[in-house]
Steps between C-alpha positions, in 0.01 A plus 500: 500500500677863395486765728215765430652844363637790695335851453716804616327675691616856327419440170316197485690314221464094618842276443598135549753615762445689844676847466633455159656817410359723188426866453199507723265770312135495457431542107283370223468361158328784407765713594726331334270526191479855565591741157566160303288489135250271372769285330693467822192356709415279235842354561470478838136369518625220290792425657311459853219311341700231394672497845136469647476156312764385682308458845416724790710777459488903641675807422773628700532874348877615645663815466599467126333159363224284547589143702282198358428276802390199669692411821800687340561703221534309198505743205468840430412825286846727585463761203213591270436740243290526187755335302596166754482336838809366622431202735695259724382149596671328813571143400684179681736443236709729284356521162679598186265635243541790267252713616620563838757839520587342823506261764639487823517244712478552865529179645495136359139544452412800469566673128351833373421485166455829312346551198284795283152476367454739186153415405216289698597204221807445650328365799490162326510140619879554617447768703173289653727233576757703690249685690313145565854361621595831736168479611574147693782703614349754662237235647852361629442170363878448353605557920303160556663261209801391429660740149651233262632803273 
C-alpha cells in the first residue's frame, strides 16, 4: 500500500514525498496561459488531453511551466508560444530518439526527456506512448519492479 500524498500547507501543491523541496508559490494554468494566442492554447489543450488519457492525472501550474501529475510529476509543458510547446517526459530508462533536444538523466531511473511540439499533429502515437510510459512513472510503478534495461 503507497503512502497517501503530502500537501504543503503554503501553497497547497501535493507530492509523493513529505517536505519535498520546490518553489512553493500559489499559481495557475490560467496564468500561465495568460497573453498566449489561440495557436498556443491549441497546443497546449492538446498536449494535456492526451496526457489525460493516460490515467488520473492533475495540473501542477509552477512558477514558469505546467507539471503533468499523478503521484509525481511525470511530464510537462515548460515553454509555449504560438509557434511550439516544448515538453519533457520523465521516463525509467534513457531513451535515444531524435526528437528529444535533451535528456538528462538524474538517477538510474529517472531520465528527462525533452522534446518540441510544433503543431497539435505531432502529438502522435510516439508521443502517446512516452507519455503512457512516464505516466507509470509518476504513478511510481517502475520503484516496485525490478528494471531489466
Amino acid at each position: 500500500m503507497r503512502a497517501d500524498l503530502w500537501t504543503c500547507p503554503h501553497c497547497e501543491r501535493q507530492f509523493a514525498n513529505r517536505n519535498q523541496q520546490h518553489s512553493c508559490i500559489k499559481t495557475s494554468v490560467e496564468t500561465f496561459l495568460t497573453g498566449k494566442g489561440p495557436r498556443a492554447r491549441e497546443l497546449f489543450d492538446a498536449f494535456v488531453n492526451a496526457a489525460l488519457t493516460c490515467g488520473d492525472v492533475s495540473l501542477a501550474p509552477a512558477k514558469t511551466r505546467v507539471g503533468i501529475q499523478a503521484r509525481m510529476i511525470f511530464a510537462s509543458v515548460n515553454r509555449l508560444s504560438d509557434t511550439h510547446l516544448d515538453a519533457h517526459v520523465v521516463l525509467a530508462r534513457r531513451l535515444e530518439h531524435p526528437r528529444f533536444y535533451k535528456v538528462e538523466s538524474f538517477s538510474p531511473r529517472n531520465h528527462m526527456h525533452c522534446f518540441r511540439i510544433e503543431q497539435t499533429a505531432d502529438i502522435d502515437g510516439e508521443v502517446i506512448a512516452w507519455l503512457r510510459e512516464a505516466y507509470a512513472v509518476g504513478e511510481q510503478e517502475h520503484l516496485t519492479r525490478k528494471s531489466y534495461e
